[in-house]
C-alpha positions, 0 to 999 in steps of 0.5 A: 864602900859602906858597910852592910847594917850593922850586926844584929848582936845589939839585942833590944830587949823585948817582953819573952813569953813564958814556956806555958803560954807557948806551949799553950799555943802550940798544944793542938798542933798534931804530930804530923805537924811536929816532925815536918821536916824543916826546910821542905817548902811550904809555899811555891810559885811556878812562873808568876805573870800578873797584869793590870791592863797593859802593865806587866807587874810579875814577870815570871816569878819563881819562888819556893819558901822554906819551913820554919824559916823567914824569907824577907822581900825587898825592892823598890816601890812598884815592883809587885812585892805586895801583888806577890803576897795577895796572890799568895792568899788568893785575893788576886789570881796570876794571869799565868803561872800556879800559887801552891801551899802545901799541896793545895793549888791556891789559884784555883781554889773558891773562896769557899776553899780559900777560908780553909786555906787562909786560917792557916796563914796570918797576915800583918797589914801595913796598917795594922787594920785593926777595927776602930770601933772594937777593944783590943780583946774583940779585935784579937777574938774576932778570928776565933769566933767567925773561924772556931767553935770556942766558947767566949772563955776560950776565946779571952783565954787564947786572948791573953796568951797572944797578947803575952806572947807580943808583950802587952799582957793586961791591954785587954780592953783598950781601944785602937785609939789610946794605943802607940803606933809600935802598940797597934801593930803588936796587937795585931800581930797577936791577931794574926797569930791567934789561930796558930797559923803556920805562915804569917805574911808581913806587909812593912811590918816597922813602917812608920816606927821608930828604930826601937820601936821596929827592932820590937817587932823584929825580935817577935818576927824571931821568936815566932820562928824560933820558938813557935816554928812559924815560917815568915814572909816579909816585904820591907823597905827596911834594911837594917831589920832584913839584915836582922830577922832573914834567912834568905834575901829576895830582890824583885825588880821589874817583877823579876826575881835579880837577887835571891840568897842568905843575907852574906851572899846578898849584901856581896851581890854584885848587881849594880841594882841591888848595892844601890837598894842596899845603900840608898843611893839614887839613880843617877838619870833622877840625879840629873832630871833634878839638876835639870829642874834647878838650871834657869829656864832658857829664854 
C-alpha cells in the first residue's frame, strides 16, 4: 500500500515574526478573548441542505470547528467544500439547516449584521483576489479603512506588521503585478489577518504553487495557529499540506460528511473512497470509459 505523505518533520524554512510585532497584533484582544478555552467550538453547522435548482450539493452536514485549532477539507471537485464556506460567511443561505459563530446565527443575520460578523473572520481566495490597480500597502490597508477609525499612520504601521508576520517586510509599494504567485498569496494572506480575526478560511491556499513555495504558506497557516491562536478552515486538494498543517481531516462526498478525524485515524480509514482521495487513484468505471474511448469504433 502507499505510504501516507510524508512526515512534517522536514521544515522548510520560512521568514519568523519577532515577538513585538506579535504582540503588536495581539495588543487589543480583550481578556475574555485570552482565557477562551481552547477546544470549545467556535463555529457550527446544524444539518446543512443547499441546492441549486434540482441539484442537492449539502446533504445534511454536521460540523463544529474547534478553537485555536485548523480543520482541514477535502474531497473531490463538486462536492460542496466552497458552498460550505460561503455559507459560513453568509454569502449564501442553506435551503435548510442553521450556520452558528460564536452564539450568533449566521443564516439569518442581515448584511448589515453580516459586516460585524465577517470582520472577525479573514478569507484566503484561491486567487489571492488582490486588487490589480492598488500597491501592496493599499491592498492590506483597505480592511482598515472601510472597517476602523485608524488614522493613515496606524494603518501602514498595522501594514508593516502583517507583512512581517508573512515574510515580506519592505514590499510595501509593489504592485500585484511584479510579485510571485507564492508572493501574491502571502500578501493576501497579510490582508486577511490585518483586522486580527479569530478564523481565517482558506479557499486552496497552495493552488498553483510549487512545493516550496505551498509548504511556505503552511508553515504560516501554523504559526498563525500556534502563536496567534487563530483558528483555521481549509479546503484543499492538496494531501501533503492536510497531512502537515490539520488537527483533524474532514471528508465531504456527495455533500455528506464520510470521514472526519485526526490525520492518524483518517489516513487508516477503511472507506474505500477516502483511501482513493488519499492516494490518487482513479475510479475504475472512468478506468474503462477511457479504455473504451480507445477500442476501434465497430462498423
Amino acid at each position: 500500500m502507499t505510504q501516507p505523505p510524508p512526515s512534517s518533520a522536514a521544515q522548510t524554512t520560512v521568514p519568523q515574526p519577532h515577538a513585538v510585532e506579535l504582540s503588536s497584533v495581539t495588543a487589543n484582544k480583550t481578556d475574555a478573548d485570552s482565557t477562551q478555552a481552547k477546544g470549545s467550538q467556535i463555529i457550527r453547522l446544524v444539518d446543512l441542505h443547499v441546492s441549486f435548482g434540482t441539484q442537492r450539493v449539502l446533504r445534511g452536514i454536521t460540523l463544529g470547528l474547534q478553537r485555536g485549532q485548523t480543520t482541514v477539507i477535502v474531497g473531490p471537485s463538486g462536492t460542496g467544500k466552497s458552498v460550505l464556506l460561503k455559507c459560513i460567511v453568509g454569502l449564501l443561505k442553506p435551503n435548510r439547516g442553521e450556520v452558528y459563530f460564536e452564539d450568533q446565527r449566521v443564516d439569518r443575520l442581515t448584511e448589515l449584521q453580516l459586516v460585524q460578523v465577517r470582520k472577525r473572520m479573514g478569507f484566503l481566495f484561491q486567487t489571492g483576489a488582490l486588487f490589480d490597480s492598488m500597491n501592496v500597502a493599499d491592498n492590506i490597508c483597505f480592511p482598515l479603512k472601510q472597517h476602523t477609525d485608524m488614522s493613515r499612520q496606524e494603518r501602514r504601521h498595522r501594514c508593516d506588521t502583517v507583512l512581517r508576520l508573512v515574510g515580506l517586510g519592505g514590499i510595501e509599494s509593489k504592485m500585484p503585478m511584479d510579485l510571485s504567485g507564492g508572493q501574491k498569496k502571502r500578501v493576501a494572506l497579510a490582508r486577511a489577518v490585518v483586522l486580527e480575526p479569530q478564523v481565517v478560511l482558506y479557499d486552496e491556499p497552495t493552488t498553483g504553487l510549487d512545493p516550496i513555495r505551498s509548504d511556505v504558506i503552511n508553515e504560516l497557516i501554523i504559526a498563525l495557529r500556534d502563536q496567534l491562536g487563530i483558528t483555521s478552515l481549509v479546503v484543499t486538494h492538496d494531501m501533503n499540506s492536510a497531512d502537515k498543517i490539520a488537527d483533524r481531516i474532514v471528508m465531504i462526498y456527495d455533500g455528506t460528511v464520510i470521514a472526519d478525524g485526526k490525520p492518524t485515524a483518517f489516513y487508516r480509514s477503511e472507506n474505500e473512497l477516502v483511501q482513493r482521495f488519499i492516494h490518487g487513484r482513479a475510479d475504475q468505471e472512468d478506468l474503462d470509459r477511457i479504455r473504451e474511448g480507445f477500442e476501434p469504433v465497430k462498423p
